[in-house]
C-alpha positions, 0 to 999 in steps of 0.5 A, spaced: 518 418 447 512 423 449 512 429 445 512 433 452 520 429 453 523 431 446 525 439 448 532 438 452 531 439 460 535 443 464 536 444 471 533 449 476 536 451 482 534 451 489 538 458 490 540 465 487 547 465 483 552 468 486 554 475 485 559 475 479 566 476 482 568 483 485 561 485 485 557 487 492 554 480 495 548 480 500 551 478 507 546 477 512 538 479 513 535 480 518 528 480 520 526 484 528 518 485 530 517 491 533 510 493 537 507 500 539 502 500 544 496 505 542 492 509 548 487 511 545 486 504 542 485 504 534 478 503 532 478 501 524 472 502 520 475 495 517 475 491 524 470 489 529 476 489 535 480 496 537 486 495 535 491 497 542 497 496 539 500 497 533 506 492 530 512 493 524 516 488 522 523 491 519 527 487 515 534 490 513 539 487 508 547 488 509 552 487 504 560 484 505 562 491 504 557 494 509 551 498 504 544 496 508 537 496 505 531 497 510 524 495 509 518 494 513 511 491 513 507 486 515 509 481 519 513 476 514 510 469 517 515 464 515 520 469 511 526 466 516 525 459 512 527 462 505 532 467 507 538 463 504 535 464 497 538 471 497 545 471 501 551 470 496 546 474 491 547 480 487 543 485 490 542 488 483 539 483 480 532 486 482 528 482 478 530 475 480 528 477 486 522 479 484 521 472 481 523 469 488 518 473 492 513 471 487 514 463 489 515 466 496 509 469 496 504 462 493 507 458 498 508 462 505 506 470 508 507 476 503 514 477 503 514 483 499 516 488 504 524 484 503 523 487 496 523 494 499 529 492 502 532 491 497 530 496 492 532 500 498 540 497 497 541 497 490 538 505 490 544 507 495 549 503 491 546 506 485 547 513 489 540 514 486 533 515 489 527 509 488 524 514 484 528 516 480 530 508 478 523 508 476 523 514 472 520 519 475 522 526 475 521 529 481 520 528 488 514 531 489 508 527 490 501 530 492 497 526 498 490 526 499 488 525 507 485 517 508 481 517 514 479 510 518 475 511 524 467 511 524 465 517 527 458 521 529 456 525 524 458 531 527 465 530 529 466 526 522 464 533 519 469 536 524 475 531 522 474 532 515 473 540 515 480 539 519 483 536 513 480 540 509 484 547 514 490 543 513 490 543 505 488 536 503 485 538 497 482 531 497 479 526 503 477 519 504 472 516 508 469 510 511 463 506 509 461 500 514 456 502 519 450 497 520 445 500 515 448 503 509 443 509 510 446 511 516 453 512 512 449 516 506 447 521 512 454 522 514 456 523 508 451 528 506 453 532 513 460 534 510 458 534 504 454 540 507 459 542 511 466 543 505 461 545 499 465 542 492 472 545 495 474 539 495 474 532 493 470 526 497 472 519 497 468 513 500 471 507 502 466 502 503 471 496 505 466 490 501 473 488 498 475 482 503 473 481 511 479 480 518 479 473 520 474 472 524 469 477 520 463 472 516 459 478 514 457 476 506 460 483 501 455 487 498 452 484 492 451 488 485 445 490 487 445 493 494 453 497 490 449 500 485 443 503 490 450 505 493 452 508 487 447 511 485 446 516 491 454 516 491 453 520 483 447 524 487 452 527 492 458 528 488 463 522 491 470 522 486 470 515 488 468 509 490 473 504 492 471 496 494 464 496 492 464 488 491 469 483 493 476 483 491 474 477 485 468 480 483 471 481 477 463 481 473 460 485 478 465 491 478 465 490 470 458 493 470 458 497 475 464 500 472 459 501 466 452 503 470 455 509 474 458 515 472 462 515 480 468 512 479 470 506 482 477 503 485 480 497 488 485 492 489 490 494 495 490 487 498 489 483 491 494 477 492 496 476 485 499 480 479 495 476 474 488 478 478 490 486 478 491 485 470 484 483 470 482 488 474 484 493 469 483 488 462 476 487 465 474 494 465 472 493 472 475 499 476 477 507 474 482 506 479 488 501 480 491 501 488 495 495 489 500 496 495 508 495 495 508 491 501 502 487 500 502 485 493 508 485 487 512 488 490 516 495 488 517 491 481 511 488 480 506 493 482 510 498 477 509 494 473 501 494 474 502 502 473 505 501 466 499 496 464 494 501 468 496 507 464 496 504 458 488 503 459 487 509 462 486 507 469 488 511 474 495 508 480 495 511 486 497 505 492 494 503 497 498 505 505 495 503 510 501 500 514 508 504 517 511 509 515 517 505 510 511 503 506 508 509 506 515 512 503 516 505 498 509 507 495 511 515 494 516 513 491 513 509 486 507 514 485 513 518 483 516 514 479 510 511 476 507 518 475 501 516 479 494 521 480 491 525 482 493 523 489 496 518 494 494 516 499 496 518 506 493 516 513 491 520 518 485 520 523 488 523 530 486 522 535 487 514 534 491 514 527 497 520 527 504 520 523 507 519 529 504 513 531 504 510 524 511 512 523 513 510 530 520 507 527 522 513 523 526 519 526 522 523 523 514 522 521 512 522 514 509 530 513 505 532 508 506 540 507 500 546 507 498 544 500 498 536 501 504 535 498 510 530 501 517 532 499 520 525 497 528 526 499 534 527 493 538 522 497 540 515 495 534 509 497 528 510 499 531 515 504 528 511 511 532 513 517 529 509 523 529 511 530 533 506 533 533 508 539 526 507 540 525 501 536 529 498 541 525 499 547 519 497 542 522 490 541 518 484 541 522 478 543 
């Protein structure tokens, strides 16, 4: 016999065990798509095409007892394939699922914004708030304003002084020009304009490229001439310098420059956001929920980037229900200094971002969002709404 047949095998099943008897079970899932067209069109820094609408899918997850759990996020490609794996399932059993989802995930489109779903059920039946279940201990989250528009010089200068006016006491912009230079120019004009009162971060979208986008990332070299006049001009961070799996790349740029330097929003895998951090290859760690692991894996990742140092603060470039899911584990998970919160109106406001809420997501005077005390991820959804916005 092989040595590899002696140890006993088991048997592994194709679903979730059941509920135990008389505990909550998952009855039924729902997945709906909903579409918000945007005039003015949004033109992402990221993207070559305007975007003229914006799409959520919402996912809601409803026991035999009635308690329901809401999540929203991508669109969830071929998620209705695996949706029996969940039903008779306990709806507490959070890590199962995350084990599940992780399978999803290799095999089929990110699943995860089911994940927040769930957490979002087992936080009303628990009566607590996500990020309480996570151990934080208090609600309040500071945010720093994440813009997503290139803009002429002058009318970035006006944004950013806006943002400033509002109480941000940190802002986000883009890098993606044609010429890095003329990125450098407009980041030299607001940082004339707002002095050191307060934070200025830089995103140069290097990390990954849409679909149809065949424009080769930034190489060591070309990051680290960037970097240099980054240091010179101030910048906190420098977020996606390199691709996303330039593991060796990051690694020395993280120790040739004194700008700190960020990553990991739209990483796939757990394992290559650990890399991230083993490696020394970022002061700034930002998977997001609704992308990657999940709200139990990415706290996970926030444990393993706080015992090294590195900074937590998700990524939210997505709807309103994401953007709250990662308030909460920036909450919970004691992230800093700031989460981020996308605006840029005219094309990018919380009302278009959060079109499916009853309310947007508001941050106050100060740049702080106040996470609710009641149990869940505290999502109440403008259903009336939602249903004029229905894809079928």
């Amino acid at each position: 016999m092989d040595v590899l047949d002696k140890k006993p095998r088991t048997k592994s099943s194709s679903r979730l065990v059941s509920a135990p008897p008389g505990a909550a079970r998952i009855d039924n899932i729902e997945v709906e798509r909903y579409r918000l067209p945007l005039n003015p069109p949004f033109p992402p820094a990221w993207d070559s095409r305007p975007r003229t609408h914006f799409d959520a899918a919402i996912v809601k997850v409803t026991t035999a007892d009635g308690a329901v759990g809401i999540g929203a996020g991508t669109n969830m490609e071929g998620i209705g394939d695996y949706l029996e794996l969940f039903i008779g399932a306990d709806p507490l059993d959070l890590d199962r699922h995350h084990a599940v989802l992780s399978n999803i995930d290799f095999h089929g489109g990110r699943p995860w914004p089911l994940e927040l779903a769930l957490w979002d059920l087992a936080g009303k039946i628990k009566g607590q708030p996500v990020w309480r279940m996570l151990g934080g201990s208090s609600g309040q989250v500071p945010c720093y304003a994440s813009t997503g528009v290139l803009r002429d010089v002058g009318e970035q200068t006006e944004k950013v002084c806006a943002l400033r006016d509002k109480g941000f006491p940190a802002v986000k912009i883009r890098f993606h020009r044609a010429d890095w230079r003329d990125d450098i120019r407009a980041l030299e004009a607001v940082r004339r304009a707002v002095g050191d009162k307060i934070e200025i971060m830089v995103d140069c979208n290097q990390g990954w490229r849409m679909p149809w986008d065949t424009a080769p990332a930034w190489n060591y070299h070309q990051a680290l001439v960037v970097a240099r006049e980054l240091e010179r001009i101030g910048v906190y961070w420098m977020e996606e310098p390199l691709h996303r799996c330039d593991w060796r790349g990051m690694s020395v740029l993280h120790n040739a420059v004194s700008v700190r330097i960020a990553g990991g929003e739209m990483t796939r895998e757990a394992h290559m956001l650990e890399d991230l951090v083993e490696r020394r290859c970022v002061d700034v760690l930002q998977p997001d929920a609704t992308q990657t692991c999940g709200i139990t894996g990415v706290a996970r990742l926030a444990k393993i980037a706080a015992a090294a140092g590195v900074a937590f603060t998700p990524h939210t470039w997505g709807n309103g229900i994401g953007l709250l899911a990662n308030a909460h584990l920036f909450a919970g998970c004691k992230g800093g200094p700031w989460l981020e919160y996308p605006i840029d109106p005219p094309e990018w406001t919380p009302a278009r971002r959060d079109f499916m809420l009853a309310e947007p997501v508001k941050a106050d005077r100060k740049g702080f969002i106040t996470l609710p005390d009641t149990p869940g991820l505290g999502i109440v959804l403008n259903e009336a709404k939602l249903e004029s916005r229905r894809i079928t």
